[in-house]
Structure formats: C-alpha cells, structure tokens
PyMOL Python script that loads the backbone (N, CA, C, O; Angstrom):
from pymol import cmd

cmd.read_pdbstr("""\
ATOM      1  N   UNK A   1      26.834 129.473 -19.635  1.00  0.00           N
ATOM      2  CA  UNK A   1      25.635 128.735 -19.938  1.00  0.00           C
ATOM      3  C   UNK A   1      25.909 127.240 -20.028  1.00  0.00           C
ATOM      4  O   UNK A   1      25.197 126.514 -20.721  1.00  0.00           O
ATOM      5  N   UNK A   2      26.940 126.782 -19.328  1.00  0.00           N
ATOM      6  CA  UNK A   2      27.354 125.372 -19.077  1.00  0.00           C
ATOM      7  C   UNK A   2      26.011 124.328 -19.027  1.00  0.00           C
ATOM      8  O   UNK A   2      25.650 123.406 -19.758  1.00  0.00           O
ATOM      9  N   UNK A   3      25.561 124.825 -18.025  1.00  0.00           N
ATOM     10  CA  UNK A   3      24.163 124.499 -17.414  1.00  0.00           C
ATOM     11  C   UNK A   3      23.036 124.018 -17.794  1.00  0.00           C
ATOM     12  O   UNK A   3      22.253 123.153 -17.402  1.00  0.00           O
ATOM     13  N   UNK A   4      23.148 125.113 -19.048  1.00  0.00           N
ATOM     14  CA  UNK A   4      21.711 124.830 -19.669  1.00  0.00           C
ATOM     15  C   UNK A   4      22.085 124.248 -20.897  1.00  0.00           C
ATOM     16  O   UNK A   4      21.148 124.269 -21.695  1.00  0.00           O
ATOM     17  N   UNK A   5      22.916 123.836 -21.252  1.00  0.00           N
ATOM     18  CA  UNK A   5      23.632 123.167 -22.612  1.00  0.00           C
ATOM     19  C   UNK A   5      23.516 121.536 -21.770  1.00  0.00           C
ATOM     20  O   UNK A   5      22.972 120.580 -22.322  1.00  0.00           O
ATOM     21  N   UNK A   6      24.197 121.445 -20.218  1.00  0.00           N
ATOM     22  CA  UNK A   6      23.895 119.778 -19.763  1.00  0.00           C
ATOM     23  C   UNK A   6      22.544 119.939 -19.753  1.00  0.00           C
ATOM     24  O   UNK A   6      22.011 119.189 -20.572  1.00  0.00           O
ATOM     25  N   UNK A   7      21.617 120.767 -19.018  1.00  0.00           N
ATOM     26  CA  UNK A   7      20.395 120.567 -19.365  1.00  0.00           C
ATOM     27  C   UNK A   7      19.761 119.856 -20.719  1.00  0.00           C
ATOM     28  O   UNK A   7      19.021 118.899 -20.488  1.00  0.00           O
ATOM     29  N   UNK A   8      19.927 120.146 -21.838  1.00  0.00           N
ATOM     30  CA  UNK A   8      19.287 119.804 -23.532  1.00  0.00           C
ATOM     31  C   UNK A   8      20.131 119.052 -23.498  1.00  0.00           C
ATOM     32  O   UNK A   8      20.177 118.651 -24.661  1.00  0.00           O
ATOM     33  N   UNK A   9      21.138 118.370 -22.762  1.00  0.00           N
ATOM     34  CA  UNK A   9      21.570 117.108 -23.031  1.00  0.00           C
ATOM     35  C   UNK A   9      20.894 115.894 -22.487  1.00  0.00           C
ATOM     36  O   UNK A   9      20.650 114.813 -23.023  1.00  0.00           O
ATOM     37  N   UNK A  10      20.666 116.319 -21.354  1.00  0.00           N
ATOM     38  CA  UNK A  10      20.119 115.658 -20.301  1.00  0.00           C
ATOM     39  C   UNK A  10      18.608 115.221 -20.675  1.00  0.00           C
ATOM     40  O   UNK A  10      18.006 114.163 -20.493  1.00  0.00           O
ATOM     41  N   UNK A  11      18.198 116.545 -21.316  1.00  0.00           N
ATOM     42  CA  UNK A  11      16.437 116.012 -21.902  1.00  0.00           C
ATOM     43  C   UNK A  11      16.479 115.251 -22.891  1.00  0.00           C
ATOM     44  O   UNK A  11      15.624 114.365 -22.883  1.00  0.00           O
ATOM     45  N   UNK A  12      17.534 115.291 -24.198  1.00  0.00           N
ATOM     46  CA  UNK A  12      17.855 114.424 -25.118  1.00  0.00           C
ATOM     47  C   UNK A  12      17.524 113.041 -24.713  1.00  0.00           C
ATOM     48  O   UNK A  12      16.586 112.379 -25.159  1.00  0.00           O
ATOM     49  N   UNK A  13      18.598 112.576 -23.605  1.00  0.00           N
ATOM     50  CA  UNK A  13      18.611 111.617 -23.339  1.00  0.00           C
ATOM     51  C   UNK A  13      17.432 110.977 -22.228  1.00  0.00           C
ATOM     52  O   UNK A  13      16.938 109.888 -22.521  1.00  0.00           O
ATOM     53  N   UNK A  14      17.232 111.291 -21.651  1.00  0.00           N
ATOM     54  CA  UNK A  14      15.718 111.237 -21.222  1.00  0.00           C
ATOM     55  C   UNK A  14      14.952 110.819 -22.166  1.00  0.00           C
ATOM     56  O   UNK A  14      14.501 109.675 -22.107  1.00  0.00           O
ATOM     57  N   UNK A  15      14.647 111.677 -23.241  1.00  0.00           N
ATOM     58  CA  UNK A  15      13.783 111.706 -24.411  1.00  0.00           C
ATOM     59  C   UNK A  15      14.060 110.467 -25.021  1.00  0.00           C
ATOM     60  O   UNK A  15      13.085 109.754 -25.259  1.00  0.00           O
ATOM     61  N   UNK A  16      15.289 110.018 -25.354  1.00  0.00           N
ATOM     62  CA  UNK A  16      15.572 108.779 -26.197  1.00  0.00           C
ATOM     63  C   UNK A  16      15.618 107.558 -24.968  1.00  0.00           C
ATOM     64  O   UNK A  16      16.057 106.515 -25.453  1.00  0.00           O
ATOM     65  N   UNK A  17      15.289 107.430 -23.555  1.00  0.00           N
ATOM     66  CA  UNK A  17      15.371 106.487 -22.776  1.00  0.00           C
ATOM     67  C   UNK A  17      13.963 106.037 -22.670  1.00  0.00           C
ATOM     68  O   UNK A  17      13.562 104.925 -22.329  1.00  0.00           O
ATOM     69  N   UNK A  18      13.363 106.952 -22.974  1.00  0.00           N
ATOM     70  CA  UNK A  18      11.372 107.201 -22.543  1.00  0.00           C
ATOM     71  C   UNK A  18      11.048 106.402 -23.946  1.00  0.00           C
ATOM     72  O   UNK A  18      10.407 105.351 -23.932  1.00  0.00           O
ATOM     73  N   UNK A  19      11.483 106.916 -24.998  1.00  0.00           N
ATOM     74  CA  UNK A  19      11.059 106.212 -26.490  1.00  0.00           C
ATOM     75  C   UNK A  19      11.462 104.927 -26.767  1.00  0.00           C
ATOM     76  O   UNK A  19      10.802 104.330 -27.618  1.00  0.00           O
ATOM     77  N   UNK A  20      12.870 104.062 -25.987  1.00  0.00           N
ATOM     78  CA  UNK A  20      13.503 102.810 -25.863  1.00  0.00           C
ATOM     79  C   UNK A  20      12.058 102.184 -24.697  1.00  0.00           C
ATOM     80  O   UNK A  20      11.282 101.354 -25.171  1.00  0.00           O
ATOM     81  N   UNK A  21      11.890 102.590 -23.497  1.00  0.00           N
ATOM     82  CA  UNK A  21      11.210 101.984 -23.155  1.00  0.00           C
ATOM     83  C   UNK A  21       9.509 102.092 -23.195  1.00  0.00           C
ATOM     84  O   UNK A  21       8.842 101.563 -22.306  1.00  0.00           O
ATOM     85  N   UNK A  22       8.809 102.917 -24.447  1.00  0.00           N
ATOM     86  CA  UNK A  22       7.991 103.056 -24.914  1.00  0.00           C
ATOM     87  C   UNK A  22       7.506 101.615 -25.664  1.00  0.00           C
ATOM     88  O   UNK A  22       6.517 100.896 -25.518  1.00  0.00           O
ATOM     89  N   UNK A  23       8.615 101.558 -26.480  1.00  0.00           N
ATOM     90  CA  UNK A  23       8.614 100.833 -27.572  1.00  0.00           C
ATOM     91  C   UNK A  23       8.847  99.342 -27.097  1.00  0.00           C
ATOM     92  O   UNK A  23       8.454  98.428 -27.821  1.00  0.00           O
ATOM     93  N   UNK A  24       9.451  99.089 -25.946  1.00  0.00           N
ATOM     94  CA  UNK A  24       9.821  97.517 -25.010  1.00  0.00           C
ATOM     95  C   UNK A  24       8.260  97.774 -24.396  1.00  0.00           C
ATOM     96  O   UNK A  24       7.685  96.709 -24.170  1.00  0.00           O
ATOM     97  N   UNK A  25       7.968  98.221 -24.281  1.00  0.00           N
ATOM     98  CA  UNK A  25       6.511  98.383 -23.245  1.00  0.00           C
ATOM     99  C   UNK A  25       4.994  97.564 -24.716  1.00  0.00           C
ATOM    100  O   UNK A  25       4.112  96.706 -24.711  1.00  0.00           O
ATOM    101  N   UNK A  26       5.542  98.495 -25.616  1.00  0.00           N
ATOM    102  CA  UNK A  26       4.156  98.060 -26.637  1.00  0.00           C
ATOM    103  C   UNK A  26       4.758  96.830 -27.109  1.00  0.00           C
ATOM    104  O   UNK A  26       3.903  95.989 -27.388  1.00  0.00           O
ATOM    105  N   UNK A  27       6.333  96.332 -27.343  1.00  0.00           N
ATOM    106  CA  UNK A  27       6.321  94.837 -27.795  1.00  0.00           C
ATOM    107  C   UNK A  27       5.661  94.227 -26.795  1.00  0.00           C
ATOM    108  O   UNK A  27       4.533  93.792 -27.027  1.00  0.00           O
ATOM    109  N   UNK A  28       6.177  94.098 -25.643  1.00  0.00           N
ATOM    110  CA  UNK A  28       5.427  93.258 -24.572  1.00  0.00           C
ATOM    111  C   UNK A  28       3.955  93.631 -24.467  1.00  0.00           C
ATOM    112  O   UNK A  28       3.716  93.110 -23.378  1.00  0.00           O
ATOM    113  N   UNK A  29       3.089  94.043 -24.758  1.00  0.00           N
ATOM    114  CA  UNK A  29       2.143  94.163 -24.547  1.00  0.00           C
ATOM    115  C   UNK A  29       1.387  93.511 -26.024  1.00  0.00           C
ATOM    116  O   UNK A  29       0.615  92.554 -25.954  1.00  0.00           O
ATOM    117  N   UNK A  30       1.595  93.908 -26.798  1.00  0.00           N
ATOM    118  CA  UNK A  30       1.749  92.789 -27.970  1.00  0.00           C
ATOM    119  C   UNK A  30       1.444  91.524 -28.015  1.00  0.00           C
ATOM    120  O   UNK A  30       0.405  90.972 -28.378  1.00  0.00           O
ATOM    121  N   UNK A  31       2.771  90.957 -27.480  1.00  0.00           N
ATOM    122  CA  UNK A  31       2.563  89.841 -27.016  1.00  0.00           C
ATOM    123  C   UNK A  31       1.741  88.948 -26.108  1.00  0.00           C
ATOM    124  O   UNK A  31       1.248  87.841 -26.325  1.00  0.00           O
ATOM    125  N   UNK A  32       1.718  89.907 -24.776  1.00  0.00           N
ATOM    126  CA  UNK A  32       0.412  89.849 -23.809  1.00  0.00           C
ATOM    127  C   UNK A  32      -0.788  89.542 -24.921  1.00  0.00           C
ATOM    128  O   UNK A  32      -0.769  88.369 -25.296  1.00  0.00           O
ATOM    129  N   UNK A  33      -1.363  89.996 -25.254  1.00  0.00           N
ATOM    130  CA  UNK A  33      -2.391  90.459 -26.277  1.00  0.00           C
ATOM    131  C   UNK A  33      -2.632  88.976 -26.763  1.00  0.00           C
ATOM    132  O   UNK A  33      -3.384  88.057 -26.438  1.00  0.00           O
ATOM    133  N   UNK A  34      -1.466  89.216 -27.856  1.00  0.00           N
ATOM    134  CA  UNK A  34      -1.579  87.628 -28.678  1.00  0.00           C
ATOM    135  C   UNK A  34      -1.600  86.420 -27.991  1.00  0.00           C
ATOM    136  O   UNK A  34      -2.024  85.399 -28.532  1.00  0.00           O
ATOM    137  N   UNK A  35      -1.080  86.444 -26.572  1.00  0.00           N
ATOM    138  CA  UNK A  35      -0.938  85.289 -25.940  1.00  0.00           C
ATOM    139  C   UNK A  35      -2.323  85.047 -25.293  1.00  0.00           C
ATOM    140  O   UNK A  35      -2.632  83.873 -25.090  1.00  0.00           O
ATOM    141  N   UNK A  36      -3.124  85.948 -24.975  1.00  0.00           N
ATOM    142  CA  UNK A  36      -4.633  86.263 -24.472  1.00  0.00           C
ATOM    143  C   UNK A  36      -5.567  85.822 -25.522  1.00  0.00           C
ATOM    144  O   UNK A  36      -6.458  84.992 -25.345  1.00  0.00           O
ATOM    145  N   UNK A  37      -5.350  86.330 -26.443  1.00  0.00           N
ATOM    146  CA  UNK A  37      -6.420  86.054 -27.658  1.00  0.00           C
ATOM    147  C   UNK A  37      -6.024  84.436 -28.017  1.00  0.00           C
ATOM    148  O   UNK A  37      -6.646  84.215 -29.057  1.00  0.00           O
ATOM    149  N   UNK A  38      -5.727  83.943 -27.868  1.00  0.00           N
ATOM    150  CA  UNK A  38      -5.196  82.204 -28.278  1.00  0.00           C
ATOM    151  C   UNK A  38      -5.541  81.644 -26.808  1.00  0.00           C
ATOM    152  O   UNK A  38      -5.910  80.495 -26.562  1.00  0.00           O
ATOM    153  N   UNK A  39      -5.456  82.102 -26.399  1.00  0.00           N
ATOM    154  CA  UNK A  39      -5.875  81.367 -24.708  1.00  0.00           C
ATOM    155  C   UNK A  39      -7.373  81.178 -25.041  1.00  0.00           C
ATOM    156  O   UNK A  39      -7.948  80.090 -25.040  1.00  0.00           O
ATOM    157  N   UNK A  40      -8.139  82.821 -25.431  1.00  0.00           N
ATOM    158  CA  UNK A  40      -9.346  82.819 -25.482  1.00  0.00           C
ATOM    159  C   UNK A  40      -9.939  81.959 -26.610  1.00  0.00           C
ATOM    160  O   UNK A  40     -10.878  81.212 -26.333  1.00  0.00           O
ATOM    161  N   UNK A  41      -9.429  82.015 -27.931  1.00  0.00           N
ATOM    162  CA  UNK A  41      -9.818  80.725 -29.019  1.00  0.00           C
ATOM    163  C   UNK A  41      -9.717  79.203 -28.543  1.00  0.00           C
ATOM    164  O   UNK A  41     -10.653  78.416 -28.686  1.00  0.00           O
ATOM    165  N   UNK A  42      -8.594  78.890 -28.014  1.00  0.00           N
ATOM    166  CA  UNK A  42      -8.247  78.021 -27.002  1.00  0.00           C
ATOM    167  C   UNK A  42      -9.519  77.070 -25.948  1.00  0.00           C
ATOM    168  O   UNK A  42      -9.948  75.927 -25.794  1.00  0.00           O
ATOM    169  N   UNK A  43      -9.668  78.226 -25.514  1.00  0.00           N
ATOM    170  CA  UNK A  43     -11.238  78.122 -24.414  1.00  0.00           C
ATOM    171  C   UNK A  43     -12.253  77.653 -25.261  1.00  0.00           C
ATOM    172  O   UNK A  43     -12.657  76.492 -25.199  1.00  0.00           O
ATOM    173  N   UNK A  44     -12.783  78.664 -26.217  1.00  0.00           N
ATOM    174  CA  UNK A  44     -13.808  78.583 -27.399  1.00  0.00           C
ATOM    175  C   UNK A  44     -13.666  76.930 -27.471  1.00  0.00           C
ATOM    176  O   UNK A  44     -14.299  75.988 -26.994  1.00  0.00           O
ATOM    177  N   UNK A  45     -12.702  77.053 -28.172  1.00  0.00           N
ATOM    178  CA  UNK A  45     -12.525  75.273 -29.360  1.00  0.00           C
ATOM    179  C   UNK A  45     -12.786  74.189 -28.387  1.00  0.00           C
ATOM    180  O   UNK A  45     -13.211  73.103 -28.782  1.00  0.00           O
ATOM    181  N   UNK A  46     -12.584  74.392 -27.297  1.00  0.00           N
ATOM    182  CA  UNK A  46     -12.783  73.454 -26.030  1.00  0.00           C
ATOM    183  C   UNK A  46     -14.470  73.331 -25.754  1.00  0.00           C
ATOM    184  O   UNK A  46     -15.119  72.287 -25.816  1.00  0.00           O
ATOM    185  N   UNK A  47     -15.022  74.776 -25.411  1.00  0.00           N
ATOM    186  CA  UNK A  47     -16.132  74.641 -25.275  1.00  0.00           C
ATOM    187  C   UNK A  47     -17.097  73.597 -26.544  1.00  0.00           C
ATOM    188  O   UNK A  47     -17.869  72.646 -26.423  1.00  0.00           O
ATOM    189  N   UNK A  48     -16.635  74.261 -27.561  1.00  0.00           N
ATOM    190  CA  UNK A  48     -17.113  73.413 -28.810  1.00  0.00           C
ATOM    191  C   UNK A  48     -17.582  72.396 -29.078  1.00  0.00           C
ATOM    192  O   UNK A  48     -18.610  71.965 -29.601  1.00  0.00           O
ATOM    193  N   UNK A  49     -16.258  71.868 -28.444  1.00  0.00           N
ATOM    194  CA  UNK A  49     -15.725  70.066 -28.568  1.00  0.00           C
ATOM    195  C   UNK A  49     -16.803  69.583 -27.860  1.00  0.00           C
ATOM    196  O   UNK A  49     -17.727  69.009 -28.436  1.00  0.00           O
ATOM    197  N   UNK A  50     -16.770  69.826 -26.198  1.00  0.00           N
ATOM    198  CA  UNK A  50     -17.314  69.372 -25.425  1.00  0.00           C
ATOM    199  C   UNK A  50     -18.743  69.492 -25.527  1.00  0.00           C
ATOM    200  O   UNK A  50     -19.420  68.797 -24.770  1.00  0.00           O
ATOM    201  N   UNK A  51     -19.302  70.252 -26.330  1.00  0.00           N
ATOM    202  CA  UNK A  51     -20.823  70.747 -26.907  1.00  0.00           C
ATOM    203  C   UNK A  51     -21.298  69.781 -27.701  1.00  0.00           C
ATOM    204  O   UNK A  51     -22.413  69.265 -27.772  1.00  0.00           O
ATOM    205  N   UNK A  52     -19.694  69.499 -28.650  1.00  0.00           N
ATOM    206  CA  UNK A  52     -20.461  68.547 -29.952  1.00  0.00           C
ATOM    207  C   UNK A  52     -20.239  67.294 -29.334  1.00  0.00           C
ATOM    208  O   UNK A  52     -20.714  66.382 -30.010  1.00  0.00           O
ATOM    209  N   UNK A  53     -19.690  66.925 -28.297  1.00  0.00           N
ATOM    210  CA  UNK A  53     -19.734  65.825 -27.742  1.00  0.00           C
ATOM    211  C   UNK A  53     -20.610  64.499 -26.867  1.00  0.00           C
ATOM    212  O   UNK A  53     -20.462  63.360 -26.424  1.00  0.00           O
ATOM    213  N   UNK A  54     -21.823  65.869 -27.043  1.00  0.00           N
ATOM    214  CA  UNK A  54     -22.718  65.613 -25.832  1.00  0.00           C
ATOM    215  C   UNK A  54     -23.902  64.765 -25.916  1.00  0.00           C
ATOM    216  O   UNK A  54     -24.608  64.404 -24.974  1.00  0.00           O
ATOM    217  N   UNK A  55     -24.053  64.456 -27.299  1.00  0.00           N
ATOM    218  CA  UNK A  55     -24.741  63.704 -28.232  1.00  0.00           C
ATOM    219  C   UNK A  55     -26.159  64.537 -28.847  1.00  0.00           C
ATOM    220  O   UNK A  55     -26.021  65.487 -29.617  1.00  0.00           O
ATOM    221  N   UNK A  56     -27.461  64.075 -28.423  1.00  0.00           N
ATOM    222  CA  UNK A  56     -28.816  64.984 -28.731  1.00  0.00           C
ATOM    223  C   UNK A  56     -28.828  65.818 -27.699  1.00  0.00           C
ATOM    224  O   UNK A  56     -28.331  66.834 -28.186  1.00  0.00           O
ATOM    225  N   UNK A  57     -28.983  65.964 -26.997  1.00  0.00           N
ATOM    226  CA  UNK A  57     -28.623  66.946 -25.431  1.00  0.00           C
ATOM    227  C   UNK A  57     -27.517  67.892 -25.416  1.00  0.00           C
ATOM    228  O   UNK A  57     -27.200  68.652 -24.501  1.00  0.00           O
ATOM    229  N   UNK A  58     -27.055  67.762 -26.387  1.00  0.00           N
ATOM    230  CA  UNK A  58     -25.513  68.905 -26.338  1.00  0.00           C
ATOM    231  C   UNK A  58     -26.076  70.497 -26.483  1.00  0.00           C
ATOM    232  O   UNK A  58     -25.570  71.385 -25.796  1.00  0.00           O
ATOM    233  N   UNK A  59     -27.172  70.774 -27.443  1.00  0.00           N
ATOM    234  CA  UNK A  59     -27.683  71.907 -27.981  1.00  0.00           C
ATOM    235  C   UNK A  59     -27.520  73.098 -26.675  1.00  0.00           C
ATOM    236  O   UNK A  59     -26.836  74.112 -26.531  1.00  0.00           O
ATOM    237  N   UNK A  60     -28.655  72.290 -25.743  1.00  0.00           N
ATOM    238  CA  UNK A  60     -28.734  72.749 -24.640  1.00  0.00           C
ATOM    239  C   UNK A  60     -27.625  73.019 -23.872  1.00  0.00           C
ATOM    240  O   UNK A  60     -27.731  74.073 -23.245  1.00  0.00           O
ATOM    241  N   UNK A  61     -26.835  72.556 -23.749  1.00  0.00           N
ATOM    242  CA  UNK A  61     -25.198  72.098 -22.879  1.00  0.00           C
ATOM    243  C   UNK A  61     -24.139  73.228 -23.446  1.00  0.00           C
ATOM    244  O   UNK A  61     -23.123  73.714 -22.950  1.00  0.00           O
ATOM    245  N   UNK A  62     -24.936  73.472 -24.920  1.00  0.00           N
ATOM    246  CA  UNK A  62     -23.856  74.604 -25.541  1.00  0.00           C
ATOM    247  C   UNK A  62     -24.188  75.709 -25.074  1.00  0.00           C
ATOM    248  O   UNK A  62     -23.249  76.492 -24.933  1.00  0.00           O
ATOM    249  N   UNK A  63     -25.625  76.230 -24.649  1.00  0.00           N
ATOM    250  CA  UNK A  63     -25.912  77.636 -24.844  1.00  0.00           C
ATOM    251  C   UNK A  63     -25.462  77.855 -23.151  1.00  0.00           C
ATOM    252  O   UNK A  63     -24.741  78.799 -22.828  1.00  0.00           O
ATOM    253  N   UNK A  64     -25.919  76.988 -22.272  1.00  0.00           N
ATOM    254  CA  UNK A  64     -25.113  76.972 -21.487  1.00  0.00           C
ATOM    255  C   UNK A  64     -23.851  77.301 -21.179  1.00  0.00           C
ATOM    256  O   UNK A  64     -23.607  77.992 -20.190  1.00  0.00           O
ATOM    257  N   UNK A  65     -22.936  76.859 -21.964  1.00  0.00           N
ATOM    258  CA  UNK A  65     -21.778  76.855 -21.979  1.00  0.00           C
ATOM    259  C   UNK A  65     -21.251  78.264 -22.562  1.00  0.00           C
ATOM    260  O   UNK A  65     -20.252  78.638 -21.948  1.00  0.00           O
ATOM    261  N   UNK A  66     -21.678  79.186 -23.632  1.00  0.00           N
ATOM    262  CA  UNK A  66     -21.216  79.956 -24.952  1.00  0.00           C
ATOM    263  C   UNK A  66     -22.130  80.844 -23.350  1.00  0.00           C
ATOM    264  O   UNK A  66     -21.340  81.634 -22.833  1.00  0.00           O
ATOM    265  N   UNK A  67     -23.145  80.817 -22.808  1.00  0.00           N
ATOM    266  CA  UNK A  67     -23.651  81.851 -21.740  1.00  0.00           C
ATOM    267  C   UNK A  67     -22.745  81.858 -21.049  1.00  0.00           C
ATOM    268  O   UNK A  67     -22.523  83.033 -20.761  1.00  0.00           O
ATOM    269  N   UNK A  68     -21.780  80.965 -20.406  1.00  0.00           N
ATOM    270  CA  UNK A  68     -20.779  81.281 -19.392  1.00  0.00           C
ATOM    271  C   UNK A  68     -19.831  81.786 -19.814  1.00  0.00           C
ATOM    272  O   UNK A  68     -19.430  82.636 -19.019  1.00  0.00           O
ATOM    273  N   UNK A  69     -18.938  81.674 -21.105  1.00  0.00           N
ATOM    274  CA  UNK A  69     -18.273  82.268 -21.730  1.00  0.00           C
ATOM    275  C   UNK A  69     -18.737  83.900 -22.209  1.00  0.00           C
ATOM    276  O   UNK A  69     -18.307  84.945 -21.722  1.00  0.00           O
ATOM    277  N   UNK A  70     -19.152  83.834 -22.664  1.00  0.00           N
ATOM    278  CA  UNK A  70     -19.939  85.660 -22.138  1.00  0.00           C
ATOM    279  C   UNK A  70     -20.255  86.032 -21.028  1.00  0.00           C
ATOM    280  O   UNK A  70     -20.103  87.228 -21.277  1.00  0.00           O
ATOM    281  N   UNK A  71     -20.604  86.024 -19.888  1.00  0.00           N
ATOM    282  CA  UNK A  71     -20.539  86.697 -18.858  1.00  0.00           C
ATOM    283  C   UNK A  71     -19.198  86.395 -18.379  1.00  0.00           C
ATOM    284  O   UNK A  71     -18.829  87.190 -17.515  1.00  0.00           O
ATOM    285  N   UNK A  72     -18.258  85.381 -18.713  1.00  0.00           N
ATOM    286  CA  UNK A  72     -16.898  85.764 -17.882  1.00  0.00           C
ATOM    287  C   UNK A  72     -16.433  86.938 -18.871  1.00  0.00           C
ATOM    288  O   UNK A  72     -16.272  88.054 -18.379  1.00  0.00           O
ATOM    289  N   UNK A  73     -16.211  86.744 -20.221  1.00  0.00           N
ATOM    290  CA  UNK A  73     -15.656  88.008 -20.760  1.00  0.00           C
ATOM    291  C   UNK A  73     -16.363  89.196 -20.289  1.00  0.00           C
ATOM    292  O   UNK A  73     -15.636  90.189 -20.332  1.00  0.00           O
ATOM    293  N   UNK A  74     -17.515  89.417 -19.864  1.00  0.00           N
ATOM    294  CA  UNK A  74     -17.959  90.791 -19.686  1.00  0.00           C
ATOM    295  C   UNK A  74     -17.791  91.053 -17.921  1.00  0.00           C
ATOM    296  O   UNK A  74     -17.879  92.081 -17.251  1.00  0.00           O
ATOM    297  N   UNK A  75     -17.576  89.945 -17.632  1.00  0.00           N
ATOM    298  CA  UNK A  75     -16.963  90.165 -16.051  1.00  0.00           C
ATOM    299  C   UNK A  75     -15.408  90.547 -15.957  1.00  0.00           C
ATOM    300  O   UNK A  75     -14.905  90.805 -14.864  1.00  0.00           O
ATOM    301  N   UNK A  76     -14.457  90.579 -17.487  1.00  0.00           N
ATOM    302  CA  UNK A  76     -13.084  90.743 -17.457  1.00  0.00           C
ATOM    303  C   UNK A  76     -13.144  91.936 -18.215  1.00  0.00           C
ATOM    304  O   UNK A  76     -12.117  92.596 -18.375  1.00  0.00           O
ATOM    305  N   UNK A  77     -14.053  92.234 -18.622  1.00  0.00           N
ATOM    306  CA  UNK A  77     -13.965  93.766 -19.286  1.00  0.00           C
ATOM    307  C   UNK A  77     -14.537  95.062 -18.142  1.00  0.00           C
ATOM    308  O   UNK A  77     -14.217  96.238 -17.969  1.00  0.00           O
ATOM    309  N   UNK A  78     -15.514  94.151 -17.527  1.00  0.00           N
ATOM    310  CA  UNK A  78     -16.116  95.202 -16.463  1.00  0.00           C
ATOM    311  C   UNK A  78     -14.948  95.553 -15.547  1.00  0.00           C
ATOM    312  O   UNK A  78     -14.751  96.709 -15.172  1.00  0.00           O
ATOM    313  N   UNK A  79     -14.182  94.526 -15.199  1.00  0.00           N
ATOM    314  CA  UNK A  79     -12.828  94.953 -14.695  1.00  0.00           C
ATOM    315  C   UNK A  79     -11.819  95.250 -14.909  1.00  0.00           C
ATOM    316  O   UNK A  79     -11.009  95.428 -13.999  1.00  0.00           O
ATOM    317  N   UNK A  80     -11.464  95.434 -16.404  1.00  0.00           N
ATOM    318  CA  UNK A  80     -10.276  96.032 -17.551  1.00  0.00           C
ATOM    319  C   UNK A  80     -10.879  97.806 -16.555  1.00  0.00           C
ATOM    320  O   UNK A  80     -10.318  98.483 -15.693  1.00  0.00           O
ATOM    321  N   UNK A  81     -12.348  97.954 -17.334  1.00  0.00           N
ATOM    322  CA  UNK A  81     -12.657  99.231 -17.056  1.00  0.00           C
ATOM    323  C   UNK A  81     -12.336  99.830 -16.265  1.00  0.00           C
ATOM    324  O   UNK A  81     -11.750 100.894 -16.466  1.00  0.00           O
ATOM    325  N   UNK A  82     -12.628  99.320 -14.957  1.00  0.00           N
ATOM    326  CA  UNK A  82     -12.320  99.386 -13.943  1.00  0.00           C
ATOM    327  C   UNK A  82     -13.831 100.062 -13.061  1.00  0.00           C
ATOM    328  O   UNK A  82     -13.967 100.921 -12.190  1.00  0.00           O
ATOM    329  N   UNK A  83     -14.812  99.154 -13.827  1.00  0.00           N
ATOM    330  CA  UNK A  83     -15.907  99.336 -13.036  1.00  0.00           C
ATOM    331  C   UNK A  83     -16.567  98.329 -12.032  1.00  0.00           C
ATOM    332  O   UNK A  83     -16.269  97.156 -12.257  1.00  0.00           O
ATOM    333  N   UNK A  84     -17.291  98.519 -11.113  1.00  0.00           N
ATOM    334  CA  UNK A  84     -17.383  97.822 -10.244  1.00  0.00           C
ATOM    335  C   UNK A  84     -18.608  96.729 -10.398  1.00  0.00           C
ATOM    336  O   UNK A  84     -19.697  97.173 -10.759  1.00  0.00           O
ATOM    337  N   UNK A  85     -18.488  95.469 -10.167  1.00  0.00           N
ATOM    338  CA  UNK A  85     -19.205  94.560 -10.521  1.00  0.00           C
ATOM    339  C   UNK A  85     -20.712  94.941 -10.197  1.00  0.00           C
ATOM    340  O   UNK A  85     -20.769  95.668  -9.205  1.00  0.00           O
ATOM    341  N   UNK A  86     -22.127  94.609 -10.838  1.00  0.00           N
ATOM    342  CA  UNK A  86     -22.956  94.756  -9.770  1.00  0.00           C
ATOM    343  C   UNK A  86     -23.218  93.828  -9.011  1.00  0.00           C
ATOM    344  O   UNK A  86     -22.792  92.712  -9.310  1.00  0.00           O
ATOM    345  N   UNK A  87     -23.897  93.984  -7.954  1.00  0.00           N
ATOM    346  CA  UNK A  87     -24.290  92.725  -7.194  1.00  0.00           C
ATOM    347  C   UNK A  87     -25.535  92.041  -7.208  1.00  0.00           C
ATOM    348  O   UNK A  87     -26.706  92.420  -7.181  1.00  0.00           O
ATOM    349  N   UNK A  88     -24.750  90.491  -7.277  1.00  0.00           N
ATOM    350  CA  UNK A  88     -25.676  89.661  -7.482  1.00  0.00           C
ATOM    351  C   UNK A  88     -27.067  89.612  -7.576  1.00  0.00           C
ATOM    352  O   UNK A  88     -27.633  88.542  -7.801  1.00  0.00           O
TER     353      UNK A  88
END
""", "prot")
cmd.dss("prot")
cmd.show_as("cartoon", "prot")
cmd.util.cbc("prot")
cmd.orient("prot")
C-alpha cells in the first residue's frame, strides 16, 4: 500500500499549497479593494472641490457631476456582474 500512503501525502500537500495560495490571493485582493475605494473617495473629493468652486452656478455643475459619478459606478458594477450594458 506504498501507493496510497504517497497518495495522502500528496493530497496533504496539495491541501496546504491551495490554503498558502488561498490566503496570498485574499491579501491581494484586499489590497486591490482598499486601493479602489481611495481612488473612489479620491474622485468624490475632487468632484466636490470643483462643485464648490464654481461660484452661484456650481449647484447645478454638482448634480451634474455626482449624476456622472453614478452612472459610471453602475456602469462598473453592471460589468463586475457581468451583465451586458443596455443600449443607448
């Protein structure tokens, strides 16, 4: 039963190579994540600026602006999903 003893060795280690790169997979993705979400506040604080910048006319310039910022996020989620855009 040589065989089947390297076998349960063999899955062992498998098993502990799959859980090493489980765990490298969710740090990096993690990070992805956090580096996304600060990009996206990032964007925000920009839009902001440039809103409060605009003098009496900005109001308008914002909703504008906070509207384009929602349909791109729901144009990056429609494609996370992996559903297909509708058309125009």
């Amino acid at each position: 039963m040589r065989g089947a003893a390297a076998l349960v060795d063999a899955r062992g280690a498998w098993e502990a190579e799959a859980r090493r790169a489980r765990g490298a997979w969710a740090a990096g993705e993690k990070a992805r994540r956090e580096a996304w979400a600060a990009g996206k506040a990032r964007e925000v604080k920009e839009l902001t600026i440039k809103a409060r910048a605009g003098g009496p006319g900005a109001r308008a310039g914002r909703r504008v602006r906070v509207a384009y910022a929602v349909d791109a996020w729901a144009t990056l989620v429609r494609r996370a999903r992996g559903r297909s855009l509708p058309a125009p």
